[in-house]
N, C-alpha and C positions, 0 to 999 in steps of 0.2 A: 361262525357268526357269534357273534357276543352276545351274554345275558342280557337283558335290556328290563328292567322291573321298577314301574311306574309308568307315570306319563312323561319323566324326562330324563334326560341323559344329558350328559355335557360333552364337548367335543375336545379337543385337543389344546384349543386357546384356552381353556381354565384344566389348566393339570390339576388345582386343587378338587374341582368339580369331577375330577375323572376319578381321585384316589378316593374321593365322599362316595362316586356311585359303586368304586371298587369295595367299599364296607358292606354296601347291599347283596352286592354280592355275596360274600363271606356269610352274612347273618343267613341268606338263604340256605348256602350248602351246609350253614350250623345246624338248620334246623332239620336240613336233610339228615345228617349224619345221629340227629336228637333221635326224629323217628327210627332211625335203625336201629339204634342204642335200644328201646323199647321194645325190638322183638328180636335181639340177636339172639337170643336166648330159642328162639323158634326153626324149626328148616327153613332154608332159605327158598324164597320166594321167588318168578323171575320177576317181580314188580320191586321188589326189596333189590335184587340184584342190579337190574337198573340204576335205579337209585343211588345206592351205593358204590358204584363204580362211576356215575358222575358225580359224585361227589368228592369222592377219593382224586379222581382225573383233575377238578379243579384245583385241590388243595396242594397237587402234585404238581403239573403245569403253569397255572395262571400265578398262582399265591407267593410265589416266589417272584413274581416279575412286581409284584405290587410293594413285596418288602424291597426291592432293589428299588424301585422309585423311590422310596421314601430316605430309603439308610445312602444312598447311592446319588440321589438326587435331589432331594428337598431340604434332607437334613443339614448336607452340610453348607448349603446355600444359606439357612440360617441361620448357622454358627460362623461364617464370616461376616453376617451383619454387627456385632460390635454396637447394637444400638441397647436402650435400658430396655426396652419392651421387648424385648429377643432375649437377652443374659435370663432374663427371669423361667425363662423357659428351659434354656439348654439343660437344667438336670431335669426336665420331664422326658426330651430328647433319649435323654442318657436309661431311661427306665422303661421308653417305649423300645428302643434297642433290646436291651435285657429281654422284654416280653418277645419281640419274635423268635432269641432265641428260644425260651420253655416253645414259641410255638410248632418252630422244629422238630423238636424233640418230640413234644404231644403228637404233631401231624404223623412223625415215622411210626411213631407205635399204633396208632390208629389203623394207616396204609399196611403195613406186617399181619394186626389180626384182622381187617377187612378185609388182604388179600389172601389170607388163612379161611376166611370163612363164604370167600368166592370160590376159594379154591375146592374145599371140603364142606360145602353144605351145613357144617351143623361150624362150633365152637364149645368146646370143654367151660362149665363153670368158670375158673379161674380166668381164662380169653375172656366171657362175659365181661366180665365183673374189669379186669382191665379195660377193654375196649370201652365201658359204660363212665371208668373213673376219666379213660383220657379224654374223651367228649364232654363229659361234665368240667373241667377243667377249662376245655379249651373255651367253652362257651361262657364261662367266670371271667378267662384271663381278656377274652377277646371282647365280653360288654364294658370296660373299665377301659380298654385299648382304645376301642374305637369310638367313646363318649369324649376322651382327650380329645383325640384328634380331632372328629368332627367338629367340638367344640370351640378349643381353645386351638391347637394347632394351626389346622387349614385356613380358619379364618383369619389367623394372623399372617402368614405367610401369602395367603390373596393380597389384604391389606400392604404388605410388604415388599413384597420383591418387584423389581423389576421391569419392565416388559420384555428383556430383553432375557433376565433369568428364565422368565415362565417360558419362554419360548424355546432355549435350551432345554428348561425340564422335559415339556413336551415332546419337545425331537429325542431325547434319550428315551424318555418311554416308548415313543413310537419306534424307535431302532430296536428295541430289547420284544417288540412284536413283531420286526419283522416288518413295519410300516415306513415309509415316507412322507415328510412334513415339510414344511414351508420353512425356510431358511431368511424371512425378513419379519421382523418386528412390526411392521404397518399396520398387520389389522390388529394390535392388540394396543 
């Protein structure tokens, strides 16, 4: 069953609306993984371990299917647009790319000493102190990431594409879950 956090969610006909509820997402598990940061320094808890194993599970699972929407799906839809109000964008495009990979790289080190410190109870100082710098990072790299897009990106690409791209978008999202969608443009 999917996160669901607020009063709304958007469905499948605004892929931009699914990748905005995909940020709330993220900021949630940020802030999970914040709290852990704060007591890994402590034996683990099973409430902490909770926690941190679904957090870790989303970052693992879900958060890769959200960067392939975007890098796989949205992006390059609006680098074939060719229009003035799109070029101006493409090097943000180019830097929000860049960011998921640090976020990669941050997420692996995080999942290594959270699953070091599922595995063994405690974490050595120096795991601290890593595990605390790659969460502080990623919570830097990811409020700068996701104020783009929400912003400026997704609202230009609603504004933009389509009905027939959005529809595309959404059937690839829903295939990369695993879902089945509507194959005609009508209701959009």
């Amino acid at each position: 069953m999917p996160v669901q956090i607020g009063a709304q969610s958007h469905s499948f006909s605004d892929p931009t609306g699914l990748l905005s509820d995909c940020h709330r997402r993220i900021e949630m598990f940020l802030g999970t993984l914040e709290r852990v940061a704060s007591v890994i320094d402590r034996p683990l808890t099973e409430e902490t371990r909770s926690a941190l194993e679904f957090a870790l599970r989303y970052f693992r699972e879900a958060a890769p299917k959200h960067t392939a929407d975007e890098e796989e799906s949205l992006f390059p839809r609006l680098r074939q647009m060719h229009l003035p109000e799109v070029e101006g964008e493409i090097e943000r495009l180019e830097f929000l790319e860049h960011d998921h990979i640090l976020a990669g790289s941050l997420h692996a080190e995080a999942e290594e000493l959270g699953q070091r410190y599922l595995a063994t109870g405690s974490l050595e100082a120096a795991g601290v102190e890593a595990f605390r710098k790659a969460i502080a990072s990623l919570v830097s790299m990811y409020k700068q990431h996701i104020e783009i897009e929400d912003n400026l990106v997704f609202p230009l690409a609603a504004r933009l594409l389509s009905p027939t791209d959005k529809l595309t978008i959404a059937n690839e999202m829903a295939a990369r879950r695993e879902l089945r969608l509507v194959t005609s443009a009508k209701r959009w």
